[in-house]
C-alpha positions as a LaTeX table, in Angstrom:
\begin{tabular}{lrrr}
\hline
Residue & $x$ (\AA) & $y$ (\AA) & $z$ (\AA) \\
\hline
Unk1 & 81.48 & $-52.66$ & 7.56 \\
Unk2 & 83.16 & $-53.65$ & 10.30 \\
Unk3 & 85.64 & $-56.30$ & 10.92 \\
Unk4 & 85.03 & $-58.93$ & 13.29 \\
Unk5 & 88.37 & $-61.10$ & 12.26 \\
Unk6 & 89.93 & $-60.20$ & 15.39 \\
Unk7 & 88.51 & $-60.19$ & 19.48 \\
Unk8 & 90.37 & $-57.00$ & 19.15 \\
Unk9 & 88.25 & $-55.04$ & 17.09 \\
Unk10 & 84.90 & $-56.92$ & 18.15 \\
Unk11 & 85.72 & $-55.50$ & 21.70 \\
Unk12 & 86.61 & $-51.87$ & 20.41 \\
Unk13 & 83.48 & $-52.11$ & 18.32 \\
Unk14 & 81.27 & $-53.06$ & 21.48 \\
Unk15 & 82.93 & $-50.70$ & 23.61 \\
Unk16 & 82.02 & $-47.62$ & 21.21 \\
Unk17 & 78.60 & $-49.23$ & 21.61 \\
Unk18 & 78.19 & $-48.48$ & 24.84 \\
Unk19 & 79.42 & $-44.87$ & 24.45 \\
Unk20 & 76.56 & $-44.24$ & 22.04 \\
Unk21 & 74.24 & $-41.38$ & 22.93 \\
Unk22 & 71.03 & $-42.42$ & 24.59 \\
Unk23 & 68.88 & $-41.73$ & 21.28 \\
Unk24 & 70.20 & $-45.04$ & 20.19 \\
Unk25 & 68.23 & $-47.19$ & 23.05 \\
Unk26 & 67.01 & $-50.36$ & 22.43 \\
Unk27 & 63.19 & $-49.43$ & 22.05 \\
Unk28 & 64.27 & $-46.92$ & 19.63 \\
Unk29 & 66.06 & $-49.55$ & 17.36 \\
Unk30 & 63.72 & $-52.04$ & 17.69 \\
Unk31 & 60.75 & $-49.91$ & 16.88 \\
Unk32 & 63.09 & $-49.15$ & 13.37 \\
Unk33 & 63.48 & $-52.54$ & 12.69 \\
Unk34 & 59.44 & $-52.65$ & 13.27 \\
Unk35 & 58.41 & $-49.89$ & 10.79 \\
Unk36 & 60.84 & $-51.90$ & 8.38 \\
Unk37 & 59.31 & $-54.73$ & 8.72 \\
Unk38 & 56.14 & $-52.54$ & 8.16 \\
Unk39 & 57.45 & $-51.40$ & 5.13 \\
Unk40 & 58.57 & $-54.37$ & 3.59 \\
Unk41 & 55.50 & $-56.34$ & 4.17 \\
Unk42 & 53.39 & $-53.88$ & 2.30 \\
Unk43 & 56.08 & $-53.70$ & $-0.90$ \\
Unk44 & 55.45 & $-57.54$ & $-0.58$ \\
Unk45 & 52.10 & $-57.32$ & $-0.84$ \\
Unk46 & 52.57 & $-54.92$ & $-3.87$ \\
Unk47 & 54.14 & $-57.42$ & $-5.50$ \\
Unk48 & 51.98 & $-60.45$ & $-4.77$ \\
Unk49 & 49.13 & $-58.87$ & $-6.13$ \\
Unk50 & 50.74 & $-58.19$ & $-9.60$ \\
Unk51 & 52.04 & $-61.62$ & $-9.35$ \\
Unk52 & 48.59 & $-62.93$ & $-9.34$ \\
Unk53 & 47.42 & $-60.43$ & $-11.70$ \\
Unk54 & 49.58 & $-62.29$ & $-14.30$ \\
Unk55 & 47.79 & $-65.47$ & $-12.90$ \\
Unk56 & 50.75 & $-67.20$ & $-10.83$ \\
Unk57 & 47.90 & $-67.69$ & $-7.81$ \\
Unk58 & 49.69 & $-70.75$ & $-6.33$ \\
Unk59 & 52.62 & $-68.49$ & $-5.98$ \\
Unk60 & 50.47 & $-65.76$ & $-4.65$ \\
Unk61 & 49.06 & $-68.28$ & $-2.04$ \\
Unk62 & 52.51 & $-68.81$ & $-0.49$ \\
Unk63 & 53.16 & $-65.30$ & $-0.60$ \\
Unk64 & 49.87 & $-64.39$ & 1.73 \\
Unk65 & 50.94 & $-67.19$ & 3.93 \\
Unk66 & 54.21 & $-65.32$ & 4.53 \\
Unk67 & 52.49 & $-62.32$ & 4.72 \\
Unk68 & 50.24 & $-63.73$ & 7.32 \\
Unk69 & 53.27 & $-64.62$ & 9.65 \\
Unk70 & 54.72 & $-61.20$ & 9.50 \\
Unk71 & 51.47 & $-59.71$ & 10.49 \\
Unk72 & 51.27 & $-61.61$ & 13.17 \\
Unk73 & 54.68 & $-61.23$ & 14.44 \\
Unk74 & 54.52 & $-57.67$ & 13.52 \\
Unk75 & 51.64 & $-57.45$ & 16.77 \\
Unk76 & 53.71 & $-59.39$ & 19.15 \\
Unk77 & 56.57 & $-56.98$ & 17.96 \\
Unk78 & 54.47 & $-53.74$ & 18.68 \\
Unk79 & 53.51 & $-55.07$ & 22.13 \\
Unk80 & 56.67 & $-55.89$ & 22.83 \\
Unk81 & 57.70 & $-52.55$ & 22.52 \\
Unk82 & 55.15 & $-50.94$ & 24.48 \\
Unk83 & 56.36 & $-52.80$ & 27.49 \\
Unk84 & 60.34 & $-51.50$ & 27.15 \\
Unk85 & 58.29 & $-47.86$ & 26.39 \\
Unk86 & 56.60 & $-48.59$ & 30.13 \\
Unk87 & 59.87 & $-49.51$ & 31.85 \\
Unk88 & 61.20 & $-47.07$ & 33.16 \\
Unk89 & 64.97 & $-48.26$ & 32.80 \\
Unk90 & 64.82 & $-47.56$ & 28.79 \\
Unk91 & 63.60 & $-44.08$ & 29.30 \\
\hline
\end{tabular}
């Protein structure tokens, strides 16, 4: 982990940032964070349903709610992406 006690080391840390190699651009990191998000809604969902299997449905209910949300998001999240993909400055 890296410490961020000091403006010293926040700048050093930033600095080796920007020397990273272009595979780390942000449409590649994003689109991680993306199939994450992919992956834990579906472990959620995994969950939820042996949640309600042992009859805790009012539980279950808030769960899909969630679940809903990060669906949705998940879509604006993919399009989002698509239009850094099209520009050609992230290429």
């Amino acid at each position: 982990m890296v410490d961020f006690s000091s403006s010293a080391n926040l700048m050093t840390y930033s600095k080796g940032i920007d020397a990273m190699p272009n595979q780390y651009v942000l449409p590649d990191m994003l689109e991680k964070i993306y199939e994450n998000q992919l992956a834990l809604e579906a472990a959620l969902m995994e969950l939820t349903l042996e949640v309600e299997r042992q009859g805790a449905g009012v539980a279950g209910e808030n769960v899909r709610g969630a679940l809903h949300t990060i669906g949705e998001n998940a879509g604006h999240i993919k399009q989002s992406l698509a239009k850094l993909r099209a520009d050609s400055s992230y290429k």
